[in-house]
PAMAR-13286 format. One record per residue: residue in three letters; x, y, z of N, C-alpha, C, O in turn. Coordinates in steps of 0.05 Angstrom, whole numbers, plus 32768, in hexadecimal, padded with zeros to 4 digits. Layout:
ALAXYZXYZXYZXYZ...
***
This chain:
UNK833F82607C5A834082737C44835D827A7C3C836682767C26UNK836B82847C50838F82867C45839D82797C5E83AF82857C6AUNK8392825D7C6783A4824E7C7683BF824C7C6C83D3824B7C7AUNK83BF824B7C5E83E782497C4F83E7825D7C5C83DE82527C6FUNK83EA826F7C6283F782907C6B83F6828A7C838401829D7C8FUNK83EC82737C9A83E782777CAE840282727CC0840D825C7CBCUNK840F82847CD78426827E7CE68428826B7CFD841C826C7D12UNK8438825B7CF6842E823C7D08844A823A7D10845E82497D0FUNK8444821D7D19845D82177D2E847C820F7D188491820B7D23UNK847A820C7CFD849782127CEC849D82277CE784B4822A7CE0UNK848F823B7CE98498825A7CE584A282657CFD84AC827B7CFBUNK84A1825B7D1584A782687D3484D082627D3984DF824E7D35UNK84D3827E7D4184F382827D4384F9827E7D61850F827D7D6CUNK84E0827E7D6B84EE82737D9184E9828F7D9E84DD82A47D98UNK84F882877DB384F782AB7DCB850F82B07DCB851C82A17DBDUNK851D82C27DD6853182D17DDA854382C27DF4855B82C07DF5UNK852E82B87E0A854182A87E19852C82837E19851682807E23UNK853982737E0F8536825C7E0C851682527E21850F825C7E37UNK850D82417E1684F182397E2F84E4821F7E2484DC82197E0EUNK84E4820D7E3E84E281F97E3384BE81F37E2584AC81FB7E34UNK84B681E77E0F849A81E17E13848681E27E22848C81D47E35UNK846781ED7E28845981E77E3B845181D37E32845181CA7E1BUNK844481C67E4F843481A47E41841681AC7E2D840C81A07E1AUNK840E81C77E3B83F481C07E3483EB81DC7E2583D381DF7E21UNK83FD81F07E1D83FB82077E138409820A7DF7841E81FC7DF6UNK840482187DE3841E821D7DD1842A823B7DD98421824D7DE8UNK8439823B7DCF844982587DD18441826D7DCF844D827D7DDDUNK8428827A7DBD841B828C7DBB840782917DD1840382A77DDBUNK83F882777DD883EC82797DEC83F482847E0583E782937E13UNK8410827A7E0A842882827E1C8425829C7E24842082A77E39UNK842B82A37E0A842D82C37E03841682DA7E06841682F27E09UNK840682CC7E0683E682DB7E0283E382DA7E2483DE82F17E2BUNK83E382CD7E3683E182C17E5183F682D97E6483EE82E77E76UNK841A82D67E54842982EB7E6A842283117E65842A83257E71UNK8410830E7E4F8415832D7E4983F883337E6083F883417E75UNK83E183267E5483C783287E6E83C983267E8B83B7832A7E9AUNK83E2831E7E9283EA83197EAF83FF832C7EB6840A832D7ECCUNK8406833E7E9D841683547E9F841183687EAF83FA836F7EADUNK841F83767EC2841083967ECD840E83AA7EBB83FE83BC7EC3UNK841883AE7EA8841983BA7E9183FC83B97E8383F183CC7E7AUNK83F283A27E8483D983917E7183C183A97E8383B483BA7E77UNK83BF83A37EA883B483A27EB183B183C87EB6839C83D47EBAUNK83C583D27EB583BC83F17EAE83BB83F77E9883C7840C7E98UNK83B383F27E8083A783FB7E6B838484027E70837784107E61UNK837B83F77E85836583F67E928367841A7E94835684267E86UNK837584287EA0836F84457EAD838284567E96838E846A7E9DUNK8385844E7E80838C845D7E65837784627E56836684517E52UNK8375847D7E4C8365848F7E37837384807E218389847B7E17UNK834584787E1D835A84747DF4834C84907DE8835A849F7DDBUNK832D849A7DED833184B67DE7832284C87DF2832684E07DF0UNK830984B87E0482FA84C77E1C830984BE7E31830D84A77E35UNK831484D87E44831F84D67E5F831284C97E6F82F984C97E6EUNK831E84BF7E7F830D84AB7E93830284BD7EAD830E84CE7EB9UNK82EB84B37EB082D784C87EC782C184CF7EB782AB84D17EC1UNK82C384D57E9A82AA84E57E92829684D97E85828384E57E7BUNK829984B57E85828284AC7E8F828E84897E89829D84807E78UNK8282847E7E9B828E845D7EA2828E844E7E8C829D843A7E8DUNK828184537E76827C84407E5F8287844C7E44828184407E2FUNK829B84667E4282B184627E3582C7844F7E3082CE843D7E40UNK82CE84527E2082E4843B7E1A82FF843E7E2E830584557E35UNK830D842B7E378329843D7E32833C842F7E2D833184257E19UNK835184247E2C8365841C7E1D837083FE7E22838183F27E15UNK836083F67E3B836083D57E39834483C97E2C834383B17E26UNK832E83DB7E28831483CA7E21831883D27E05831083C17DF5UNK832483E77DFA832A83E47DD4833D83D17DD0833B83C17DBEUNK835383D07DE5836783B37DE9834F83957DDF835283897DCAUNK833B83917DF38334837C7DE98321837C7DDB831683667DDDUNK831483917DC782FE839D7DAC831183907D9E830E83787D9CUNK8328839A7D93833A83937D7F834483767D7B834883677D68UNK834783737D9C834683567D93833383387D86833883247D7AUNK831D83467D9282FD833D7D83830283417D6E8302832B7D63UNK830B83597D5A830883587D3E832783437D34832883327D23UNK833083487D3D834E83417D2E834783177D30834983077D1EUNK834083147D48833982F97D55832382F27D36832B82E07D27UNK831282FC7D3282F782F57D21830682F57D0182FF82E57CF0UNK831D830D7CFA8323830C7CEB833482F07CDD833282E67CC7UNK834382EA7CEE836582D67CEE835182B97CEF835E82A67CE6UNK833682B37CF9832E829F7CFF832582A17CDE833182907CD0UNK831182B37CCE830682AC7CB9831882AC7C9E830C82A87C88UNK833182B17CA0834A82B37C928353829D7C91835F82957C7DUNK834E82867CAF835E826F7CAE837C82787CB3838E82697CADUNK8381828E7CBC839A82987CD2839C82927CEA838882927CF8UNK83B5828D7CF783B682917D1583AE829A7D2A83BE82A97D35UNK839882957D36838482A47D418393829F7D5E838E82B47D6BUNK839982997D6483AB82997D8383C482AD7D8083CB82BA7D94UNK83D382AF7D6283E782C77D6483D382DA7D5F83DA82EC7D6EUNK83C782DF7D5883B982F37D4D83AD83027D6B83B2831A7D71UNK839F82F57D77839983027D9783A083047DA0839983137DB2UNK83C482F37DA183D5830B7DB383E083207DB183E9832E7DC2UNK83DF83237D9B83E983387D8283D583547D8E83E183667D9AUNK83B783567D8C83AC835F7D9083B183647DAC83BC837A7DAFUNK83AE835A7DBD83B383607DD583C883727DE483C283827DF7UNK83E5836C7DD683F5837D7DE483FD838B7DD28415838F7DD2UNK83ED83987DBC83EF83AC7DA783EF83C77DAE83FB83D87DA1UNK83DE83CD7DC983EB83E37DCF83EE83EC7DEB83E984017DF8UNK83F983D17DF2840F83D47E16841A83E37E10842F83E07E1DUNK841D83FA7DFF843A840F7E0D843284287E01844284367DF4UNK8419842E7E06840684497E0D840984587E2283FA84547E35UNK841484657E238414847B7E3E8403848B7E4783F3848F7E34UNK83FE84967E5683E684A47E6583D884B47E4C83E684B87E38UNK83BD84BD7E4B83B584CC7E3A83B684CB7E1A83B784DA7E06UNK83B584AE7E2283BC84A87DFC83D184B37DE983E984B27DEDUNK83C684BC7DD383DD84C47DB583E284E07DBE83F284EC7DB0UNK83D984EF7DD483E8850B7DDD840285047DEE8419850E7DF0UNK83F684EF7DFA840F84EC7E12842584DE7E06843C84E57E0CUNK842184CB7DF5843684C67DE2844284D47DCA845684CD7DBDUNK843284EA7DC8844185007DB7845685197DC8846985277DBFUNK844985177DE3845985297DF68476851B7DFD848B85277DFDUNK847384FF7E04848784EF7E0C849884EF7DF684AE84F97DF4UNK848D84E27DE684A384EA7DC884B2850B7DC184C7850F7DB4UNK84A3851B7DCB84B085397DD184CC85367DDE84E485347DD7UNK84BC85377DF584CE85377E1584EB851E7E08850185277E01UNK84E585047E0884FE84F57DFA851385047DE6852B85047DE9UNK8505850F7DD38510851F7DBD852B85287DC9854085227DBFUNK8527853A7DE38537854C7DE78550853B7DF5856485457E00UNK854C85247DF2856185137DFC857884FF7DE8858E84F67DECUNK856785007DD0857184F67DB2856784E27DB8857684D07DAFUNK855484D87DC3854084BE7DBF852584C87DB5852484DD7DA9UNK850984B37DBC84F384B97DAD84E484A87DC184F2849F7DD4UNK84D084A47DBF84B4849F7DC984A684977DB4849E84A57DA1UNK84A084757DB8848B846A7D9B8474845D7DB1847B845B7DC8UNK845984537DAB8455843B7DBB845B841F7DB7845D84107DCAUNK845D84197D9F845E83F97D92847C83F87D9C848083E37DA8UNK848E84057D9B84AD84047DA484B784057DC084CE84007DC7UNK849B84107DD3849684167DF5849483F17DF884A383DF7E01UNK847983F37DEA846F83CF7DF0847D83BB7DEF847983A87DFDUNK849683BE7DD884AB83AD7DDC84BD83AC7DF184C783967DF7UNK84C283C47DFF84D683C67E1284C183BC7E2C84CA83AA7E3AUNK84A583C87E30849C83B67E4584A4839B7E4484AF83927E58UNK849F838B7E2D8496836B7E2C84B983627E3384C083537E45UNK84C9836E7E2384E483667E3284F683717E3E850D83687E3BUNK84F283877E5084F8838E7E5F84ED83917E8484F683877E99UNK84DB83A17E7E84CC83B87E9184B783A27EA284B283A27EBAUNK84AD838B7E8B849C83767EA484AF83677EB384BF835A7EA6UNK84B283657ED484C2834D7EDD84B783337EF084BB83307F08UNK84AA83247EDF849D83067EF084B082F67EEB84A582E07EF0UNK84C982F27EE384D782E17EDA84F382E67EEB84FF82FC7EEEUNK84FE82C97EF7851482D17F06852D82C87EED854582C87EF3UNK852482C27ED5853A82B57EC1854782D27EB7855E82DB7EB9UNK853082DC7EAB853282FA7E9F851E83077E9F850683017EA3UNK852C83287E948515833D7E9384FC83307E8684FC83187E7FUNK84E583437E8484D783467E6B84C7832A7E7484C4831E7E89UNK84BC83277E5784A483127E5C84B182F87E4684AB82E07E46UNK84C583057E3484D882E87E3084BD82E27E1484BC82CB7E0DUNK84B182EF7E09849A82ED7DF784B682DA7DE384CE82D77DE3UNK849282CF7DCB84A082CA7DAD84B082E37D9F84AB82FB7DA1UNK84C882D07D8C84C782F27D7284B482F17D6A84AF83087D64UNK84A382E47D65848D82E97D48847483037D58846983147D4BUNK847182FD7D7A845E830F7D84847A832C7D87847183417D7EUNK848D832D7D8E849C833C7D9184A4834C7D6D84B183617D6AUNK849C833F7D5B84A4834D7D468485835E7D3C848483737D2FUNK847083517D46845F83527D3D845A83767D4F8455838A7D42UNK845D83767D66845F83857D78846783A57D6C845B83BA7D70UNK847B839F7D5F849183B47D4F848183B97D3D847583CF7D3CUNK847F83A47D2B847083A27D0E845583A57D02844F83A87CEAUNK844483A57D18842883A17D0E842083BB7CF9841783BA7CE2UNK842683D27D0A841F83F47D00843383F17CE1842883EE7CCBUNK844D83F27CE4845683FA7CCE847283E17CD3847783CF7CE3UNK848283EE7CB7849A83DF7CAD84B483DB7CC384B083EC7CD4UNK84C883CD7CC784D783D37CD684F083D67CBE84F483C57CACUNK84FE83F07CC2850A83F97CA9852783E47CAD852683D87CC2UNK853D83DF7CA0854F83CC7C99856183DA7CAB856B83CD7CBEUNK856783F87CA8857983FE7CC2856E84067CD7855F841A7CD7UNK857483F87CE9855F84027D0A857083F47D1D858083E27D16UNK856C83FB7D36858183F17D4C857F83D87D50856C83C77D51UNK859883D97D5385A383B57D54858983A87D71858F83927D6AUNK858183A77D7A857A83967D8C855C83957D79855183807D80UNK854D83A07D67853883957D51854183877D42853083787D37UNK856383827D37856483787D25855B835A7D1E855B83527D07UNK855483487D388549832C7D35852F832E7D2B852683187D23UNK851A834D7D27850683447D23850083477D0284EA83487CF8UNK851283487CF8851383457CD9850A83637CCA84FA83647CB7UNK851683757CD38517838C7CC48519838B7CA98529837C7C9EUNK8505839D7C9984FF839D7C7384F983807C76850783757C66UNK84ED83727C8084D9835F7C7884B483657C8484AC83767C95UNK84AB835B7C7C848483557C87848383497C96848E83337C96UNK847583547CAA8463833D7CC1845583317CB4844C833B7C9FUNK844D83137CBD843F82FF7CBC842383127CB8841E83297CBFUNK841682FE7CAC83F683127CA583E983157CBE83DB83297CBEUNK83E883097CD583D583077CF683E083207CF183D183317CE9UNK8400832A7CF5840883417CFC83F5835A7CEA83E283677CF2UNK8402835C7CD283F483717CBD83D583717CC883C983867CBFUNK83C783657CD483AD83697CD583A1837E7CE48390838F7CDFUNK83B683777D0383B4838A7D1983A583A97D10838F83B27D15UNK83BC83B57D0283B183D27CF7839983D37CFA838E83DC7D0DUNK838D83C97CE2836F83CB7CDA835583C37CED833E83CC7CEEUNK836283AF7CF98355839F7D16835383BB7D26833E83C37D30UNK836583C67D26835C83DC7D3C835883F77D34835C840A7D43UNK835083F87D1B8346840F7D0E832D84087D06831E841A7D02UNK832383F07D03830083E87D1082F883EB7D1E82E283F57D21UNK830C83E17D33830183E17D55830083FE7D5D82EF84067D6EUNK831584147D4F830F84277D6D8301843A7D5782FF844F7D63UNK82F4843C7D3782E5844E7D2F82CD84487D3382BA84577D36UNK82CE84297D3482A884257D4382A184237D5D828B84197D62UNK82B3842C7D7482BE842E7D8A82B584507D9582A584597DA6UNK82C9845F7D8082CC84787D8182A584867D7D829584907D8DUNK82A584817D6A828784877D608270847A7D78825D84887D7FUNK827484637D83825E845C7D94826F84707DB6825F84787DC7UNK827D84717DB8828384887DD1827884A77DC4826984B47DD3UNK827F84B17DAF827D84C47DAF825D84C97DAE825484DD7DBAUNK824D84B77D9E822B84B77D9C822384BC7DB5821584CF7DBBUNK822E84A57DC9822684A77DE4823284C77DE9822284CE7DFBUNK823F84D77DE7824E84F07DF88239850C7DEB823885247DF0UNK822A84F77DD4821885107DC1822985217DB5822385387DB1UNK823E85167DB08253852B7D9F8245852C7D7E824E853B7D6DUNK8230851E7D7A8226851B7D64820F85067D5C820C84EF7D64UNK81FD85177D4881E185047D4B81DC84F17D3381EC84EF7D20UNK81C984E57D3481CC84CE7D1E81CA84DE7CFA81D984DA7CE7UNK81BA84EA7CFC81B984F67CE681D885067CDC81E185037CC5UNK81E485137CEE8206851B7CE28213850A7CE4822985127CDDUNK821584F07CEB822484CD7CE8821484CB7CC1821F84C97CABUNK820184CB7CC781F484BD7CAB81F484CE7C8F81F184C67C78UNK81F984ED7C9D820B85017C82822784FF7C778232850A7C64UNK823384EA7C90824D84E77C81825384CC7C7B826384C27C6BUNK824284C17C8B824F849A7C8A8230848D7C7F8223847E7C8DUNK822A84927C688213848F7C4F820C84757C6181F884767C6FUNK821984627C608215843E7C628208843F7C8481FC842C7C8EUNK820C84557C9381FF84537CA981E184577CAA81D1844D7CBAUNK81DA846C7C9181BB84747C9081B284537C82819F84457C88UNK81BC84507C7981B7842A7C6381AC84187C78819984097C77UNK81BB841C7C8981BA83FE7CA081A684137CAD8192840E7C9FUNK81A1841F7CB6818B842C7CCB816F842B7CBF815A842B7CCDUNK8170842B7C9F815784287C91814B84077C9A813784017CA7UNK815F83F87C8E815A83D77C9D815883D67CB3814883C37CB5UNK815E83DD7CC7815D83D67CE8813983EA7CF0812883E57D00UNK813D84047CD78123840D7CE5810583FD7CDA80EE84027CE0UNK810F83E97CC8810083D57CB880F783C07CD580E283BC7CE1UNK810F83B87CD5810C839D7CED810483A17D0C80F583927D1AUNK811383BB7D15810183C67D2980F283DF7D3280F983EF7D43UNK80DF83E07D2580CD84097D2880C984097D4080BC83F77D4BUNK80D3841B7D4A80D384327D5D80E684247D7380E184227D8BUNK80FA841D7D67811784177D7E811F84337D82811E84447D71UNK812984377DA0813184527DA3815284587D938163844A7D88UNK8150846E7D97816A847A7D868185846E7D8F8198846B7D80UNK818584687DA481A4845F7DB3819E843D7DAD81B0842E7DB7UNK818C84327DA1818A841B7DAA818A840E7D84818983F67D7FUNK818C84247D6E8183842C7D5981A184277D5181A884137D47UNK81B1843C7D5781C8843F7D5B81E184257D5981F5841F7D4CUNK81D0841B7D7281EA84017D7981E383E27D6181F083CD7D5CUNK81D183E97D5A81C183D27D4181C883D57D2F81CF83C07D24UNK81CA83ED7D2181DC83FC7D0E81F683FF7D11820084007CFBUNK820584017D22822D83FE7D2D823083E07D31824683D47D31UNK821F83D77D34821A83B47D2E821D83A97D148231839E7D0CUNK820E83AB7D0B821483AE7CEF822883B67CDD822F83A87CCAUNK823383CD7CE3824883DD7CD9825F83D17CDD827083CD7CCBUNK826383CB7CF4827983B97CFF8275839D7CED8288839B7CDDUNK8265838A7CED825F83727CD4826E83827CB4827C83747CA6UNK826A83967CAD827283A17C93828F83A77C8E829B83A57C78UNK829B83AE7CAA82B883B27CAB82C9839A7CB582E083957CAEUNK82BE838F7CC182D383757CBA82D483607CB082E683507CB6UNK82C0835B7C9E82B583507C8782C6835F7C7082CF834D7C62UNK82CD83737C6882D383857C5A82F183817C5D82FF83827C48UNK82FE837B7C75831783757C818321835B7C76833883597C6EUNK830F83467C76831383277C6F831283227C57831B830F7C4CUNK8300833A7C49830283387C28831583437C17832283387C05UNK8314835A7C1F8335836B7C1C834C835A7C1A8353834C7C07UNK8359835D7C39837183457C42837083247C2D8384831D7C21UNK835A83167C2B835783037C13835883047BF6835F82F27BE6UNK834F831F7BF28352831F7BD2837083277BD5837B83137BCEUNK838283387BDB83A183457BE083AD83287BDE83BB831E7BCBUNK83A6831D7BF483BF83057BF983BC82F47BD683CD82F57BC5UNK83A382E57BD283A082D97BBF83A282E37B9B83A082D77B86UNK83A782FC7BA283AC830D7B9183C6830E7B8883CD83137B71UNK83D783097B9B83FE830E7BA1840983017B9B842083057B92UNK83F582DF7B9F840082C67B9B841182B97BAF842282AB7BA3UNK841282B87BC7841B82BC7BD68412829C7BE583FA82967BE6UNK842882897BF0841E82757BF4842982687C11842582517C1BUNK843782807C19844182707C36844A82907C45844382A57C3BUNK8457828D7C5A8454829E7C70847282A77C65847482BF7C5DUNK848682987C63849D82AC7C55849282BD7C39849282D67C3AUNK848A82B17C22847682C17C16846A82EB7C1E846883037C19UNK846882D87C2B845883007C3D846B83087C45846D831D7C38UNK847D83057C53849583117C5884A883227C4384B583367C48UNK84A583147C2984BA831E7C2084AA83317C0984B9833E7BF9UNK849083347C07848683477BF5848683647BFC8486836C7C13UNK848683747BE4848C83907BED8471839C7BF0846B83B07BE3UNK846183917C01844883A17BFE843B83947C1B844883807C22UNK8426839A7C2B8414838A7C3F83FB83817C2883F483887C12UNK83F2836E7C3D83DB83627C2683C583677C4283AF83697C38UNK83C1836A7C5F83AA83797C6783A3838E7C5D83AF83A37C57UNK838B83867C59837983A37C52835A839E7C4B834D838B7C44UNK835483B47C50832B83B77C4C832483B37C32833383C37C26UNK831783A97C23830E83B07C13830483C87C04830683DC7C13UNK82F883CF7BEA82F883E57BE982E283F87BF382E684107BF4UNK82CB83EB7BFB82B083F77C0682BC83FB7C2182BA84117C2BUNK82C883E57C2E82CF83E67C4F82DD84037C5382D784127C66UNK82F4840A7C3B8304841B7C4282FC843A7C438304844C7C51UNK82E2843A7C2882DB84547C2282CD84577C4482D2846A7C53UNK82BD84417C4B82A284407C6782BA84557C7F82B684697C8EUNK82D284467C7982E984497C9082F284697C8382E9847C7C91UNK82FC846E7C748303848B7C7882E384A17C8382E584B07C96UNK82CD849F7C7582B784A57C7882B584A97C9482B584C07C9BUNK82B484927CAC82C284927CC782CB84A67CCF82C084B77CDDUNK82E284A37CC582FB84B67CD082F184D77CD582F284E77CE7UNK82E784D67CB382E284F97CB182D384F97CCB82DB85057CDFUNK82BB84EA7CC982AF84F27CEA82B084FB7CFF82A4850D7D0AUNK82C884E57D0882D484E67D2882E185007D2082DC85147D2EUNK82F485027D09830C851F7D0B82F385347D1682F485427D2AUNK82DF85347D0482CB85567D0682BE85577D1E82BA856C7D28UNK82B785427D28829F85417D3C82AD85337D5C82A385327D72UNK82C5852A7D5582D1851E7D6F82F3852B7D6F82FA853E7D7DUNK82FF85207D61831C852C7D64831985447D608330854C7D67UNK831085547D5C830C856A7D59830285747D6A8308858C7D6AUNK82F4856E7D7C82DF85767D8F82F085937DA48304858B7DB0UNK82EB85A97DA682F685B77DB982FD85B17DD1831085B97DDEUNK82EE85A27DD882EA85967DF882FE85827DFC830885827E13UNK830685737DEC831585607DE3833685687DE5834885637DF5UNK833585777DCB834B85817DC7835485987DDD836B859F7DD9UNK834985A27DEE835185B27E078360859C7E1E837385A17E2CUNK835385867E1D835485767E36836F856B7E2E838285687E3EUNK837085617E0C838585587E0B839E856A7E0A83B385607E0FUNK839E857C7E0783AF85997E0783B6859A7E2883CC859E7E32UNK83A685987E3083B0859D7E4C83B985807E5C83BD85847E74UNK83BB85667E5283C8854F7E6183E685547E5283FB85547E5EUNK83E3855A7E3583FC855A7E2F8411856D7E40842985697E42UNK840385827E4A840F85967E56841B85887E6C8430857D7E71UNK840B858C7E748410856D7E90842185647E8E8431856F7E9DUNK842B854E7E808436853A7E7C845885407E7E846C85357E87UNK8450855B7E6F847585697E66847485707E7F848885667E89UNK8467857D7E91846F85847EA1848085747EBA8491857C7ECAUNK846C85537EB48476854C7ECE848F853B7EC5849E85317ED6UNK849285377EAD84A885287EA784C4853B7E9F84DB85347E97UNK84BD854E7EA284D6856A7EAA84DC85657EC684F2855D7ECEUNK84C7856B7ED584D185707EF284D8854D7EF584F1854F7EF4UNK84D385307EF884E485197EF984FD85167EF2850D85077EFDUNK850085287ED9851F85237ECD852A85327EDE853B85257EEAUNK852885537EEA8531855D7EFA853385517F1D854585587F2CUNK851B853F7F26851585307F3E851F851A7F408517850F7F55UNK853185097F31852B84E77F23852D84E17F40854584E37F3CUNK852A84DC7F59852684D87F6A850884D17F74850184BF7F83UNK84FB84E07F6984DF84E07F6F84CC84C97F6384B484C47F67UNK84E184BF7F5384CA84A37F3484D284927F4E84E684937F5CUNK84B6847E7F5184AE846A7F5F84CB84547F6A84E084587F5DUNK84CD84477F7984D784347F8584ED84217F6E8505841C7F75UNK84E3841B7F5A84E983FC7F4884F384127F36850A840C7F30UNK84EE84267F2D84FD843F7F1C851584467F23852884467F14UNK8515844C7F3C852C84567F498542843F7F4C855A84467F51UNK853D842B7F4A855284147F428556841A7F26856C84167F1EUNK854984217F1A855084197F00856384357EF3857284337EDFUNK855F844D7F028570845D7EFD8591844E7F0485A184557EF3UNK859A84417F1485B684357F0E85C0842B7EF185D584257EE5UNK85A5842B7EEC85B6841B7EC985A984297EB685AE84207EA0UNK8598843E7EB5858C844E7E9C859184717E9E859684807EB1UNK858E84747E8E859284947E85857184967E99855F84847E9AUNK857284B47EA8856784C27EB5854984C77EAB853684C57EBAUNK854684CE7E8E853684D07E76852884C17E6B851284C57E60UNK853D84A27E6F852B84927E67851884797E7F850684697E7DUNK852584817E8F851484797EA8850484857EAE84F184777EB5UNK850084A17EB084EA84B67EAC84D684B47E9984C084BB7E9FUNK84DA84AB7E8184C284997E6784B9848C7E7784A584927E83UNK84C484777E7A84BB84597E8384AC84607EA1849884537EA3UNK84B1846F7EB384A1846F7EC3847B847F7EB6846484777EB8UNK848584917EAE846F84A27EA3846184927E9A844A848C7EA2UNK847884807E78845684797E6E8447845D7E76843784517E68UNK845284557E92844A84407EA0842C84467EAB841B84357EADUNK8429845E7EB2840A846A7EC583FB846E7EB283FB84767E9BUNK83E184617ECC83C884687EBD83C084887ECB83C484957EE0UNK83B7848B7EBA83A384AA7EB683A684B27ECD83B784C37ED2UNK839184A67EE5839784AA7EFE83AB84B37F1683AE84C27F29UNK83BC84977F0183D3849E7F1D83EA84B27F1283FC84BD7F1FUNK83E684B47EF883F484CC7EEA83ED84EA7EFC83FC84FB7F06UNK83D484E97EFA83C585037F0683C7850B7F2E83C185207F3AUNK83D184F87F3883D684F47F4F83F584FF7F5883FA850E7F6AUNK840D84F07F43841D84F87F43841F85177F378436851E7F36UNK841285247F32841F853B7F21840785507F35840A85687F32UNK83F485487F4683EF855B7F5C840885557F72841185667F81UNK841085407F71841E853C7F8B844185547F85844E85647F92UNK844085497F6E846485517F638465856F7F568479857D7F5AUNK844F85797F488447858D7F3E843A859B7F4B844485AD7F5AUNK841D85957F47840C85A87F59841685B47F77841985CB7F7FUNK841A859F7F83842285A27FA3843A85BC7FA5843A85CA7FB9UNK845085C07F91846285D57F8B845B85F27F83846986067F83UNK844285EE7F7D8439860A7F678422860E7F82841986247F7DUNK841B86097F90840A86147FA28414860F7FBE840786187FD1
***
């Protein structure tokens, strides 16, 4: 469908430190292979994407929306006639550089940095993991990725503005990612609103009937499913219908993103680059279905008291323990404390923090915290 747009092996600018060919892999594949073998990859497993982990096993958390998103983005790039091998790695290490507790703990960390004249992003964390912070490599840091996964990394969410620090500047600042990239977004604003909604159904934060007063196309599909199966139970009603819904939104994704590109005129991969606009996007039914979504989760989930207390209180957390580290820097783990010879105090203190999962976050801050106050 927009194979011309697709990023292949004449559009690829190489790695950062030279590598010779695999016999039997291409480069993306490469790429898709060191980030899953990453330790980084492998604790996204004990990260909140927005039910805390413990309050019940079949919540999501931030490595299984890791690979939801890549199902959609994967289904999308394949029926586009795009790069479906950049495209899943893309997905994949989209959001290695999540710190404990999700968008609180990365809003706390970005606090806490503040006061240092730095900042706290994740897509800008993820880069510094992939070439820095992972070390399987006795050549160099990092994982030695493509630019195109390394720009994409930066780029997927938003623009990379023309002045920005020199060590981005290879990834082509005031230009567009390749379309695999631009897709990401939306790939994972499918994945985690039909994600979000099937955790929260399960948590009874809300019943089918207040889903079908705000998201109209959910009562639609429930009429047909209660056609094809009478007297399916409600939870089983539910997932037939978010089945469905999910078919509407990324269908809606492939139609969108197709009419934009072919609309632009747009006939090769420099092409996309140099237009002042993204050409991913939903169509117009997908988008209204998708804000409709949103209002949901905000009233009935982000919103939730219970929610917003818990997250109120990790953020609390978080400042706390990454106060007392900057004051302790002695106390950050083994491989940290090397790394204080060559980094600001502050920023080794990030990098340890937003390395933990949930758990061992909560371990450390009875051990360093709690254990002081009692």
């Amino acid at each position: 469908m927009l194979g011309r747009l697709r990023l292949g092996p004449d559009n690829l600018r190489g790695r950062l430190y030279p590598e010779p060919a695999h016999p039997y892999r291409n480069d993306f594949q490469r790429d898709r292979d060191r980030i899953i073998h990453s330790r980084a990859f492998r604790r996204m497993e004990g990260k909140t994407q927005v039910f805390a982990a413990g309050l019940c096993d079949h919540f999501r958390n931030r490595l299984t929306h890791t690979i939801e998103v890549s199902q959609v983005a994967r289904t999308v790039a394949l029926a586009l006639g795009l790069n479906e091998e950049y495209t899943e790695t893309l997905a994949l290490v989209h959001d290695l550089g999540h710190p404990p507790f999700g968008h609180v703990g990365e809003k706390e960390l970005d606090r806490q940095m503040k006061q240092f004249g730095a900042g706290f992003e994740h897509n800008r964390h993820a880069l510094r993991i992939v070439d820095h912070l992972e070390h399987y490599y006795a050549r160099f840091d990092g994982l030695n990725l493509t630019y195109e996964v390394r720009e994409g990394i930066i780029k997927h969410s938003r623009e990379l503005p023309l002045e920005t620090e020199a060590e981005l500047k290879p990834l082509l600042p005031g230009k567009r990612p390749p379309l695999e990239a631009q897709l990401l977004d939306l790939a994972d604003e499918v994945a985690y609103n039909t994600a979000d909604l099937d955790d929260a159904f399960g948590a009874k934060l809300f019943t089918m009937a207040e889903i079908e007063a705000t998201v109209p196309i959910f009562a639609e599909l429930g009429e047909q499913i209660d056609t094809q199966f009478p007297g399916a139970s409600d939870r089983v009603r539910f997932w037939e219908v978010l089945r469905q819904l999910m078919n509407v939104m990324i269908g809606g994704l492939i139609e969108g993103t197709a009419e934009a590109a072919n609309a632009a005129g747009v006939e090769a991969v420099e092409d996309v680059r140099e237009l002042d606009h993204r050409l991913a996007r939903l169509s117009p039914e997908a988008a209204e279905i998708n804000k409709q979504m949103r209002s949901l989760l905000i009233k009935f989930v982000y919103g939730n008291e219970g929610l917003i207390r818990d997250r109120k209180l990790a953020q609390l957390r978080l400042g706390r323990l990454f106060e007392f580290l900057v004051a302790n820097p002695e106390r950050v783990s083994a491989g940290y404390r090397r790394a204080l010879k060559e980094s600001p105090v502050h920023r080794v203190v990030c990098d340890y923090i937003a390395g933990m999962t949930d758990q061992y976050f909560m371990k450390m801050y009875r051990e360093m915290i709690s254990a002081t106050e009692g």
